[in-house]
N, C-alpha and C positions, 0 to 999 in steps of 0.2 A: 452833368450832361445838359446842353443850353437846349431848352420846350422848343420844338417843333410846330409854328403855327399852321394854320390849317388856310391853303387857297382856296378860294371860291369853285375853282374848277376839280378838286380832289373827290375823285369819283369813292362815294361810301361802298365797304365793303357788303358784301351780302349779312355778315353779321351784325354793323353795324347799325346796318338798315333794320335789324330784329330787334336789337338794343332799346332802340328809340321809342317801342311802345311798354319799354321797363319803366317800373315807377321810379328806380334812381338811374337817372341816364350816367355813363362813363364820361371821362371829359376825352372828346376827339379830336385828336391832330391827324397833321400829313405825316406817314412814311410809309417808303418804298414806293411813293406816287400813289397814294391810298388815302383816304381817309380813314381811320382804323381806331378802336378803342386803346386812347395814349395811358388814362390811368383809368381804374376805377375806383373806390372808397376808401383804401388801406393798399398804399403805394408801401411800408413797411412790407405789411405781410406780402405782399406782391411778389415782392423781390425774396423773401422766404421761403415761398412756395417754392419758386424755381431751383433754388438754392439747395432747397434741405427736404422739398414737398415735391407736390404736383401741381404744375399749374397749367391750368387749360388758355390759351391764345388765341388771336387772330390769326389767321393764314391767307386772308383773303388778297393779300396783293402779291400771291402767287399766279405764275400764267404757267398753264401746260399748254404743249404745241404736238402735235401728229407730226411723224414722218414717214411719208409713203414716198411707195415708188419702188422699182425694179434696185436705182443704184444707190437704196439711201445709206445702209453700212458703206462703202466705196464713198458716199459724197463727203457724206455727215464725218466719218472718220479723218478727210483731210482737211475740214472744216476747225478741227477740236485739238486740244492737247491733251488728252486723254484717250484713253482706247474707245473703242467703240464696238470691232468684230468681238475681242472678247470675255465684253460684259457677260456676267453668267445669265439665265433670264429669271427675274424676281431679284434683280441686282441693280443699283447706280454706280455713276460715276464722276463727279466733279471734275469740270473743267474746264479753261480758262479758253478765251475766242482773241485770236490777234488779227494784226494787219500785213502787210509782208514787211514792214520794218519791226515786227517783231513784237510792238506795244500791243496792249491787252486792252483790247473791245466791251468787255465784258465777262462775264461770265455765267454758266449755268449748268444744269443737273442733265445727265446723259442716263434717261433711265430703259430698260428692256425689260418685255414681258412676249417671252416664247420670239418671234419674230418680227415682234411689235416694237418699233423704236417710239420715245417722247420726249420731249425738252418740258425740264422744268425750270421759270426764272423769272426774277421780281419785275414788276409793274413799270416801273421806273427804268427799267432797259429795254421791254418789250421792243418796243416801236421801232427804236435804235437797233436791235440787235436783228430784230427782224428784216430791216432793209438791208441791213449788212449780208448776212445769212444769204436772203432772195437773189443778191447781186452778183453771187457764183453760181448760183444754179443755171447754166447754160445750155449743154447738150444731158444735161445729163436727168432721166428718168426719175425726179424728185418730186415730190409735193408738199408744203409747210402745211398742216393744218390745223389753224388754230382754234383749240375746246371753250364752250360756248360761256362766259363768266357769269351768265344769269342763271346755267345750267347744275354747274358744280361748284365748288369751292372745297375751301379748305382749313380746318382748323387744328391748333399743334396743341400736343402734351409733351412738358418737359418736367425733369427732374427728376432726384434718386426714386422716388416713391409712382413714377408715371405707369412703371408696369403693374405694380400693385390694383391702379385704377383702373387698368384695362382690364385685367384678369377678375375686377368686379362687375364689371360689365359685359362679360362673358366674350370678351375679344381673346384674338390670341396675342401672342406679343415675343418681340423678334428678337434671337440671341446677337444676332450681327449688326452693327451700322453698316444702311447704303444699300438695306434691301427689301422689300415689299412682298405683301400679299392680299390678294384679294378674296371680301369675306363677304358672304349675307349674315345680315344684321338685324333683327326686328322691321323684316322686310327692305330693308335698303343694302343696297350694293357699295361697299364701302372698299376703298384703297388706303390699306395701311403700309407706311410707310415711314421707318424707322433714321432716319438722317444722320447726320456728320455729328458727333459732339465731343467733347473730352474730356467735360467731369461730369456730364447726366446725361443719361437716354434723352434723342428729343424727337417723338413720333409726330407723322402728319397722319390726321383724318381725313382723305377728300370723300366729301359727302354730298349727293346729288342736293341744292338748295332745298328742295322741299324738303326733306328730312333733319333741315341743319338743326332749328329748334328740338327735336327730339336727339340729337348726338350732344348738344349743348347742354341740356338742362340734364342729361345723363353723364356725363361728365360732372356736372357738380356733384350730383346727388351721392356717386362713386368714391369722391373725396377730392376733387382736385378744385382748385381756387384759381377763380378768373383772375387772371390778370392782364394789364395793360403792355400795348409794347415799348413802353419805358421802361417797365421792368425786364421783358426780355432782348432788348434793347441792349442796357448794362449788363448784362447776364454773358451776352455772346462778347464784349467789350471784353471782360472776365477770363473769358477761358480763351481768349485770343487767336478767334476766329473772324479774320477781312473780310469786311463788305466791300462790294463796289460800287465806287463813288464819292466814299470816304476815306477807307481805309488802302481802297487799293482804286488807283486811277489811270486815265486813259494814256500818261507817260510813261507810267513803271514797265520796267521790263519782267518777264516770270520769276526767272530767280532771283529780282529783288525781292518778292512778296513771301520769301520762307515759306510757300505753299508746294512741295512737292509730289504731295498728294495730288495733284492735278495734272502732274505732266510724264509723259509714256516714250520713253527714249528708244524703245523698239517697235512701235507700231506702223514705220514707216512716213508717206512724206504729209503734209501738213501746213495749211498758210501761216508763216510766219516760222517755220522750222529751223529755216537757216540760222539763223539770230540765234535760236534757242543752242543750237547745235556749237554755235560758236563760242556761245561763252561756257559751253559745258566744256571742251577742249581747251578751252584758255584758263577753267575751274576757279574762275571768281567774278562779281562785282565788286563795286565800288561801295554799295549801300546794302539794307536789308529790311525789310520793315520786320520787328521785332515788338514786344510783351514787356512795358513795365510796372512796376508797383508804385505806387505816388505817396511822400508823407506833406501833407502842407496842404495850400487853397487848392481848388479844382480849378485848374487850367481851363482855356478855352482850345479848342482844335487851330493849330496852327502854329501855337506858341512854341518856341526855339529852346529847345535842350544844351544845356550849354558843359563842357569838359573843361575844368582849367582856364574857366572865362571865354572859351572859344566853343563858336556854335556846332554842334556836334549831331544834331538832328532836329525833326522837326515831331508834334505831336499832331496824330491825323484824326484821332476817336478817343474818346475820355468819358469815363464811368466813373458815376460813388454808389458804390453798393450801402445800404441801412442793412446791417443783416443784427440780430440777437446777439452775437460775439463783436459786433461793433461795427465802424464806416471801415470801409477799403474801399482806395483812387486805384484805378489801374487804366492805362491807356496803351494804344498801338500807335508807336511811330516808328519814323524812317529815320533809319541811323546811319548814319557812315561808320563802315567797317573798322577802321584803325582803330575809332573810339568805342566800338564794342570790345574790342581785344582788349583796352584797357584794362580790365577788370573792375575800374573805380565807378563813383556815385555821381551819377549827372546833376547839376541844378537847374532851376529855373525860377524865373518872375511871374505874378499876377500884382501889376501895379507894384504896389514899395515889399508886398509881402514876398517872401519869395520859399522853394520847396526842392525836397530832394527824388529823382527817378533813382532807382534800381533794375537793373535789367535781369528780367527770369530768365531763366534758364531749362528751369521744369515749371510744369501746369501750376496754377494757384492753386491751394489749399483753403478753399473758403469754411 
């Protein structure tokens, strides 16, 4: 996975900005438009943690957004490809934001609580996704409003042993992905919130900033091991779950992206539906973004998967796991159909070396 340097203009996270009077500082890069703790001391156990432990993360280049207004189920719902009337409440829903040609804007978390609608979505779309969003609210009795980043934030626990640590800290902890509750906590009002994953629990904290220090250093003391977002980073590479912006970009169509968890084929109409509608009756694409295993050098993002000498897909995210049982390459590229059907083992080059993809079929077994 090629370091992430840090721009001048990458606004530190509120954690970040706590890190800094620690006597070992973490090394920080840029992601998700953040500046954010990239590693800290034992990038092994890091990636361990998350793996096989708990490890407590950055959240902070999270944005949540208000939605008021009289029409905002009615707006937001034809805004989204995902339901939105009926989320349960203490419920989410992932999903993906197109154009009327049908391409994907971005995407982000549709969450409800009782009659309260909020957008949750990474730092690095905000701005973008925000203009887009504002630019249909016309007649219609809507309001964006977006939650103060100096005010709250947010920090993750992932991994098999993450409920463990919660239930040391006297939280409760959720049987579902994609659903939330809110707790008082040692005095703080806290949103817990259980997320998407497929081989570990991966909970969010959002915690009013003045509190973060005391949700942090409770976390450790619990059992759970800081880690940087290099290791969660690789981690979601892993279990083969798209980002946007790397993995899933502003040409793909939905059903290229093997995400159908995001899209509601009875919710009614929707920007960009037609498209969607059309190739569900016509019941295919041409490509898929898809989950492989890598034996050989770590590729860089971009590099050409090749069938039988012929180029066959392209590589978009690429992870090496260090875990105890040993390295695992796993990356998410976009394949052309034909040569998934295949069945066979793709190759590829890094320089004169060169290495073999396997396409999964079921979740990795780390």
């Amino acid at each position: 996975m090629t370091e992430i340097r840090l721009p001048v203009s990458a606004v530190p996270t509120p954690l970040t900005s706590l890190l800094t009077s620690a006597a070992k500082l973490p090394h920080t890069a840029e992601y998700r438009g953040v500046a954010t703790p990239w590693e800290f001391d034992a990038p092994t156990g890091e990636t361990a943690a998350v793996a096989l432990g708990a490890a407590a993360h950055d959240l902070g280049w999270m944005r949540r957004v208000l939605v008021r207004g009289e029409d905002r189920f009615r707006w937001l719902s034809g805004m989204v490809t995902n339901t939105v009337s009926d989320i349960a409440s203490g419920s989410g829903a992932w999903s993906m934001v197109l154009n009327a040609q049908g391409r994907i804007q971005g995407d982000l978390t549709v969450w409800r609580n009782g009659d309260d609608l909020s957008l949750e979505l990474a730092a690095d779309q905000y701005d973008r996704l925000l203009d887009h969003l504002d630019h249909f609210i016309i007649m219609d009795d809507v309001e964006l409003v977006p939650q103060d980043i100096n005010k709250e934030t947010a920090v993750g626990l992932a991994g098999p042993q993450a409920e463990d640590v919660l239930k040391r800290m006297g939280l409760p902890t959720l049987p579902k992905a994609m659903t939330s509750i809110r707790v008082e906590w040692n005095g703080l009002d806290l949103q817990i919130l259980r997320g998407y994953g497929i081989l570990v629990p991966h909970y969010e904290l959002w915690t009013p900033v003045a509190g973060l220090t005391r949700v942090w250093r409770t976390l450790s003391t619990a059992g759970a091991t800081a880690a940087g977002s290099a290791a969660v980073e690789a981690f979601r590479i892993a279990e083969g779950i798209p980002a946007y912006g790397c993995d899933i970009v502003e040409r793909d169509l939905p059903q290229e992206t093997s995400q159908t968890r995001g899209l509601n084929f009875t919710k009614g109409c929707y920007l960009g539906q037609e498209i969607v509608e059309r190739i569900r009756s016509r019941g295919s694409v041409h490509r898929h973004l898809r989950q492989l295993e890598l034996d050989g050098p770590l590729p860089e993002p971009g590099t050409e998967l090749l069938l039988d000498g012929n180029a066959s897909g392209q590589l978009r995210s690429v992870a090496e796991l260090n875990l105890p049982t040993g390295r695992r390459k796993f990356t998410l590229g976009m394949m052309r159909s034909e040569a998934e059907l295949s069945g066979k083992t793709f190759t590829y080059s890094v320089g004169a070396e060169s290495g073999t993809a396997q396409l999964l079929t079921a979740p990795a077994k780390l």
